[in-house]
N, C-alpha and C positions, 0 to 999 in steps of 0.2 A: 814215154810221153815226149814229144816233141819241146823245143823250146828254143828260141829265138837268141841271140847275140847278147840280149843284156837279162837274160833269165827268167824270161818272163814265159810260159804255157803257151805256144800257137796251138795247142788245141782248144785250151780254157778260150783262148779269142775268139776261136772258129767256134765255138758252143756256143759262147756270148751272141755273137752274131745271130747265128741263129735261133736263141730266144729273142732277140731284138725285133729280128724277123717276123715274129710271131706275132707282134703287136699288142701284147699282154705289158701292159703302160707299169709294171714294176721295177725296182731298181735293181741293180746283180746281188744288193745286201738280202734282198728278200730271197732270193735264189737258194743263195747261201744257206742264206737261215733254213731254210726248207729242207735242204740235202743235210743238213748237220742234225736239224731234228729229226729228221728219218729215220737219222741209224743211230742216234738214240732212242727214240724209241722204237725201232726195230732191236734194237740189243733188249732193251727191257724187256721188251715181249718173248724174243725168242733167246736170248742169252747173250753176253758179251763175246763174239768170234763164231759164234753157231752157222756152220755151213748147212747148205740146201735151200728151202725153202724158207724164207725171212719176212713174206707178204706181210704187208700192213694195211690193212683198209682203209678206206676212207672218214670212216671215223676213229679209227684207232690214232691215223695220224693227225689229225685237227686237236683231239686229246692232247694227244701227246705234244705237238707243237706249243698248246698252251700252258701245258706243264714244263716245256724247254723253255719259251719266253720267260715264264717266272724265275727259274733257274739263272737266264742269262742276264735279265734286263731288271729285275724285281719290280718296282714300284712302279719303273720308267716302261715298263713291258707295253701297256696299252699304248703311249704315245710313242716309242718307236715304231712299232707295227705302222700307229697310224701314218704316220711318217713314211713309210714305204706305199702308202697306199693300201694296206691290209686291213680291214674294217670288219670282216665276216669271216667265218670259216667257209666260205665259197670263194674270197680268194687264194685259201691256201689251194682248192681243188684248181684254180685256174694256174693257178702258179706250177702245181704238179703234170696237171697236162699240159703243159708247155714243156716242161721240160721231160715229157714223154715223148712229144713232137720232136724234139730236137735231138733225141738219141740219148738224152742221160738218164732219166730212168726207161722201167717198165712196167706194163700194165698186164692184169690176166684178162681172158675177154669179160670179166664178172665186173672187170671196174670200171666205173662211171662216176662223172665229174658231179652227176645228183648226190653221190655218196657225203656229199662236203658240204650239202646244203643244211643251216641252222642247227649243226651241232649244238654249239651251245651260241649264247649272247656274247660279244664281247661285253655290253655294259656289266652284264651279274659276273662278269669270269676275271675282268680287270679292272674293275668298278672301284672307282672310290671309297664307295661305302665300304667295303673289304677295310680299309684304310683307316677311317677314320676316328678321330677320338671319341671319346663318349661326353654330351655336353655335359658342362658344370649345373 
């Protein structure tokens, strides 16, 4: 990988750019978060290092994203998300074709961006009520 005078990825740039390009109004955290849940849950599904085939669908991965956020962010999980703009699990499916579009992942021709529509709610998945005490 390439990298510039004070150590920084000119690839990671040139990608950045062109999800920028893309005009999908997220920030690089959500990006991130997306490529790091991935291959978490891509290892869970298919094993930790498992070469070949590691497909994740589109529901597998909204799943799994949701079980990554809790893992990463716990309580904070809903209001980071929202925080980047991520409100549904349709914008993880927009977030992943974008960065299909840009060269950093890959799709089979079976995947489609429908795949990612209302998996689950966020309200029931990061809801408060999950949270809350029991009244007196």
């Amino acid at each position: 990988m390439a990298k510039d005078s004070i150590g920084v990825s000119t690839e990671s740039d040139t990608v950045w750019q062109r999800l920028k390009a893309s005009s999908v109004p997220y920030p690089p955290q959500a990006f991130v978060f997306v490529q790091e849940g991935l291959r978490c849950t891509a290892d869970r599904l298919h094993g930790e290092g498992a070469s070949g085939d590691r497909h994740v669908s589109g529901q597998q991965l909204s799943l799994g994203l949701k079980d990554y956020a809790v893992d990463q962010y716990g309580l904070l999980a809903r209001t980071v998300l929202d925080s980047w703009g991520v409100r549904r699990t349709e914008d993880f499916g927009k977030i992943v074709f974008a960065m299909v579009e840009a060269g950093v992942l890959r799709k089979t021709d079976e995947d489609r961006a429908e795949d990612f529509i209302g998996v689950f709610e966020f309200d029931e998945a990061f809801g408060n009520e999950l949270f809350r005490c029991a009244a007196p």
